[in-house]
C-alpha positions in Angstrom: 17.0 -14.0 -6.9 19.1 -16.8 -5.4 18.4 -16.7 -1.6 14.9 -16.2 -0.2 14.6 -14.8 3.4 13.8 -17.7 5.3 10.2 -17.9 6.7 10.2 -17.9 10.3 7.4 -18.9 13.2 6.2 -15.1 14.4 7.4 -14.1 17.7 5.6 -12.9 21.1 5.6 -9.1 19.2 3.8 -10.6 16.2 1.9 -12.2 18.0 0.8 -9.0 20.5 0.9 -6.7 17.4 -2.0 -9.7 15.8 -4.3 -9.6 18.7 -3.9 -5.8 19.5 -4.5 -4.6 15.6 -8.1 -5.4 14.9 -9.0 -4.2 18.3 -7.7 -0.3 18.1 -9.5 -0.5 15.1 -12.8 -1.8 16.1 -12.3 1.4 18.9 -11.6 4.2 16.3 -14.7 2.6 14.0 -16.9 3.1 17.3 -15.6 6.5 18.0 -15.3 7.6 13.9 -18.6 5.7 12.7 -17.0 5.3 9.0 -19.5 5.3 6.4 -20.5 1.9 4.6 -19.2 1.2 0.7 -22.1 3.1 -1.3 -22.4 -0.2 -3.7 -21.5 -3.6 -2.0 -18.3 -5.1 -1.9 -17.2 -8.4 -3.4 -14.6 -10.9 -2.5 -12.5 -13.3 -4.5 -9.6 -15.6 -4.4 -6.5 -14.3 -6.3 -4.3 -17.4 -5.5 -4.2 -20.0 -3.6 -2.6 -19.3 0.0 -5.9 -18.5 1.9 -5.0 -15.0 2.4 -4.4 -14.2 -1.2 -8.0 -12.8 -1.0 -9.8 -9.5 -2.8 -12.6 -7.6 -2.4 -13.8 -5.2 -4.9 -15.3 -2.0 -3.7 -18.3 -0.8 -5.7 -18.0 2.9 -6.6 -21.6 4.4 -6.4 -23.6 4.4 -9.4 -24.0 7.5 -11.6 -20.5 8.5 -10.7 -17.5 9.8 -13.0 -16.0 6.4 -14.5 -12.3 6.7 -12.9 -9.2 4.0 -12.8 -9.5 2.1 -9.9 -7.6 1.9 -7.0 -5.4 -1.4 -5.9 -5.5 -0.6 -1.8 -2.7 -2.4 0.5 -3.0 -2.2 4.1 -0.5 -1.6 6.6 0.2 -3.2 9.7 4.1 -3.4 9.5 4.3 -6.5 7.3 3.2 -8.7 10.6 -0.3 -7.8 11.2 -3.5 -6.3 9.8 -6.3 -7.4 7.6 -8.0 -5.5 4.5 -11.4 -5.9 6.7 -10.3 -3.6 9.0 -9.9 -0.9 5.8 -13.0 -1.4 4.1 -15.0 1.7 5.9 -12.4 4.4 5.6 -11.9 3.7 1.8 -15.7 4.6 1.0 -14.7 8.2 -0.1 -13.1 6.8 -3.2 -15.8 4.4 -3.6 -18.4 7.5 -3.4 -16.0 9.8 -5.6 -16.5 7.0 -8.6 -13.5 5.1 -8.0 -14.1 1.4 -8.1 -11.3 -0.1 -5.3 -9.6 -3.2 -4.8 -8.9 -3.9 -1.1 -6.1 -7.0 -1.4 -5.1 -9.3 1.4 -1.8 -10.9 1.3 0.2 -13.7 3.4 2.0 -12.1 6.3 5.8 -11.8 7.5 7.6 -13.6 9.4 5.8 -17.3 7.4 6.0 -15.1 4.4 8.6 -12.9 4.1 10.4 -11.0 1.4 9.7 -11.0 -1.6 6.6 -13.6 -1.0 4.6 -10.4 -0.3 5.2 -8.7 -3.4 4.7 -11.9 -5.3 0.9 -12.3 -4.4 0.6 -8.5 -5.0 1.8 -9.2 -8.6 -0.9 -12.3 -8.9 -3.3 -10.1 -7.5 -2.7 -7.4 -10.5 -2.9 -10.4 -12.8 -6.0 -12.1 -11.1 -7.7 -8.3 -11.7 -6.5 -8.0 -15.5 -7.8 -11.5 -15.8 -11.6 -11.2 -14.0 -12.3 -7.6 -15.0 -10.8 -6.9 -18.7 -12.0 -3.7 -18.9 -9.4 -2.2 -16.1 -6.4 -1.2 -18.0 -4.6 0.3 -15.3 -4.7 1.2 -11.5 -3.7 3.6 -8.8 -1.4 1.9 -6.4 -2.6 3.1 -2.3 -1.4 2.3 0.8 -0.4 3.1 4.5 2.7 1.8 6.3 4.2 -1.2 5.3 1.2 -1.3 2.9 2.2 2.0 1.7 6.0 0.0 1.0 4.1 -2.2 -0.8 1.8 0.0 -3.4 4.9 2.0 -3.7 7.3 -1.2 -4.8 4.5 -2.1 -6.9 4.6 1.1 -8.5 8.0 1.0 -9.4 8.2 -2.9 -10.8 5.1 -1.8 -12.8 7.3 1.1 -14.3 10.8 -1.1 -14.0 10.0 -4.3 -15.2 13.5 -5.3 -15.4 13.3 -5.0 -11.5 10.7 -7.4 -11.4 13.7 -10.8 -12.1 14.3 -10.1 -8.2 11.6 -10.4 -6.8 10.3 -13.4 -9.0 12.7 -15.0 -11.6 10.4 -17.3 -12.9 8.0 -14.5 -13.7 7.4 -13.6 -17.6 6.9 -10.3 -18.7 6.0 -7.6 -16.4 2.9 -6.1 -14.4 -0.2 -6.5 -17.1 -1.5 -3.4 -16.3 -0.4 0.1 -15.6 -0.2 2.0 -12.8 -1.1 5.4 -13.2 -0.1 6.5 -9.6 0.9 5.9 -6.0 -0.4 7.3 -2.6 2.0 6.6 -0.3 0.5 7.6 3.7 3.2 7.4 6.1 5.3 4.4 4.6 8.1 2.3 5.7 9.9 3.8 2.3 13.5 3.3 3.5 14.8 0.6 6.4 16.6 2.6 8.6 15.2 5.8 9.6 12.4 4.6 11.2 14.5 2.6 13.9 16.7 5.6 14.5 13.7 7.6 15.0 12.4 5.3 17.8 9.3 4.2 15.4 7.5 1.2 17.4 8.5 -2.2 17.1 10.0 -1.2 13.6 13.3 -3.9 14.1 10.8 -6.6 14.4 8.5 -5.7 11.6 11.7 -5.3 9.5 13.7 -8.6 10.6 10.3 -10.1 10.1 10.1 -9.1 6.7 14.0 -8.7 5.2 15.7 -11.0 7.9 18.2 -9.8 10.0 20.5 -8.7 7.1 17.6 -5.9 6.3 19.4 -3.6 8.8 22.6 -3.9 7.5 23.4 -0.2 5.7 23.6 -1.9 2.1 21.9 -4.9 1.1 21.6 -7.3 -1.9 18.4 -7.7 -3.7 17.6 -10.5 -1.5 17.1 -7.6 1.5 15.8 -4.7 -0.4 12.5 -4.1 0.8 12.1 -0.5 0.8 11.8 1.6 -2.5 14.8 3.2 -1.5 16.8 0.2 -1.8 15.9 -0.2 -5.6 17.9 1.3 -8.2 15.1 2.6 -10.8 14.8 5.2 -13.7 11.3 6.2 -13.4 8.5 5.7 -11.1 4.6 7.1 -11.2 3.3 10.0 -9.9 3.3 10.0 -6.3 1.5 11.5 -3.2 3.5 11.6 -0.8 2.6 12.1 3.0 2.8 11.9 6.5 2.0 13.7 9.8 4.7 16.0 11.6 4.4 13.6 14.6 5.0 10.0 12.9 7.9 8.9 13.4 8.7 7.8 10.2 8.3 11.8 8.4 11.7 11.3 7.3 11.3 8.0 5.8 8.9 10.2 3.6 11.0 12.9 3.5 14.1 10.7 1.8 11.7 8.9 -0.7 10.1 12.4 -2.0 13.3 13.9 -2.2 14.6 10.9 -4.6 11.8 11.5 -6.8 12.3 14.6 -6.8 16.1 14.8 -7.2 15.3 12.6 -10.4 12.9 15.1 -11.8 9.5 12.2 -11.4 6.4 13.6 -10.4 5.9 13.8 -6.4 3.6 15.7 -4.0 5.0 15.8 -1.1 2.7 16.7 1.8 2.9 16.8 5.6 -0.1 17.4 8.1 0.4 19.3 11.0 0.4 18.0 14.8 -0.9 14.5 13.0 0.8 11.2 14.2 1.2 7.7 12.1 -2.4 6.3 10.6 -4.6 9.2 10.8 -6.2 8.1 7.5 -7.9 5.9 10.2 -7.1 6.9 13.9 -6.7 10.7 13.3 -10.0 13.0 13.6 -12.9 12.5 11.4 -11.6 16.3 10.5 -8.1 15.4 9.7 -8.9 12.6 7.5 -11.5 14.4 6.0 -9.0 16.6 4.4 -6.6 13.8 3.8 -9.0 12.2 1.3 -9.3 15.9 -0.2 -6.1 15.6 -1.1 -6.0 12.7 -2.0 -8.4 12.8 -4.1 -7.5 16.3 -6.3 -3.9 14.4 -6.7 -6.2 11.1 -8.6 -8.1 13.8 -10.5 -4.8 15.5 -11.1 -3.7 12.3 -12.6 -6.2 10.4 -14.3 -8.5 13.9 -15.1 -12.3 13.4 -15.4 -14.0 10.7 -16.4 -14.8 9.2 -19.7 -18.3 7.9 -18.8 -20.3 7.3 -15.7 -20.7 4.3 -13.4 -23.6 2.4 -14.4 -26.3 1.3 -11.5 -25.8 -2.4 -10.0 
């Protein structure tokens, strides 16, 4: 890649969408009461911008030994933190699933493809401190949902990988076994022309202006459906019949499909965007059930159990 999107100071909508984040949050945590982790969590530095940060997420002891999970939040590329995530992922963490929640620098100071760059060092920084992992489930929602499914695809493209870092050698050390995509920005234009919230910002903050052009160089493409790829690992697919951006899902499944790659493509009734954590206890509830046949679908059972801490 020649031309970088140029970092830019975030705007009054950032800056609202920053302060408002943590605090609908903190209201659905009071209203939901999420469990804890069952086995302590652990951070680390992956890199060295201060918000190229990981915590690992303990899976409980005695449990099936499964591939973890490499979590992304959402939060439109502008906002969020993987704090505000750490209670609603204790269902994989419980299932046996050992899960790495990753920060990353935010758009508009860090915009495309600076994001998926620290995901890649994060990948590395977890084949590096725990050699045992040989592979991972990519996770997210939203924009972080973008981002575990890009990952996804450079992990199974490598050649893809020369545009989002040229100076990178080799590809993505370890392989990913799967993506769970919940409600993601998967293409750039369908959200804005079904009236999804602030979704010009989040985009321009992330791709620059030229992202809502109808083509773009690989400079702009942001979206999975912007990438030209062969093969892709098997997705979950989903989103609630009220989120505005169902047919960003819709279009991404549909590719997947037309190219004969594993998908699942589901859609909750009456739901609207983030259920996983704003959605009722009841909703989400069966969300992870999902969720979690489509891992077990994937990886099967385990080959051991998780030791006791």
């Amino acid at each position: 890649m020649t031309d970088l999107v140029t970092p830019r100071a975030p705007n009054r909508k950032t800056r609202v969408a920053r302060r408002v984040t943590p605090v609908l949050f903190g209201v659905t945590r009071l209203i939901r009461r999420p469990r804890q982790p069952p086995a302590g969590v652990q951070e680390s530095r992956y890199g060295q911008n201060p918000a190229e940060r990981v915590d690992y997420i303990a899976p409980a002891p005695e449990t099936p030994t499964r591939t973890p999970i490499v979590f992304v939040h959402g939060g439109g590329f502008i906002a969020g933190s993987k704090e505000l995530y750490t209670r609603y992922l204790t269902p994989f963490a419980e299932a046996g699933y050992p899960v790495f929640n990753v920060e990353y620098p935010l758009a508009p100071e860090h915009p495309h493809p600076q994001i998926l760059r620290s995901l890649l060092a994060a990948i590395d920084w977890i084949s590096e401190a725990h050699p045992d992992v040989t592979g991972f489930h990519a996770m997210g929602d939203s924009a972080g949902a973008n981002l575990a499914a890009m990952l996804g695809i450079l992990s199974a493209n490598p050649a893809l990988i020369a545009d989002v870092d040229p100076t990178r050698e080799g590809g993505v050390p370890l392989r990913c076994h799967s993506v769970v995509s919940m409600w993601g920005v998967l293409d750039r234009l369908s959200g804005i022309e079904d009236g999804f919230p602030n979704i010009v910002n989040c985009i321009t903050s992330y791709g620059g202006p030229e992202a809502l052009e109808a083509e773009v160089g690989p400079e702009s493409a942001i979206t999975p459906m912007d990438l030209a790829f062969e093969s892709a690992p098997p997705s979950f697919v989903c989103v609630g019949t009220k989120d505005p951006l169902r047919r960003s899902s819709q279009l991404f499944a549909d590719r997947l499909k037309s190219a004969s790659l594993d998908v699942v493509h589901k859609e909750y009734a009456g739901e609207r965007h983030g259920f996983f954590c704003f959605g009722s206890a009841r909703s989400a509830g069966k969300l992870n059930d999902d969720i979690l046949e489509f891992l077990e679908s994937v990886d099967g059972g385990g080959a051991g159990k998780n030791e006791s801490p």
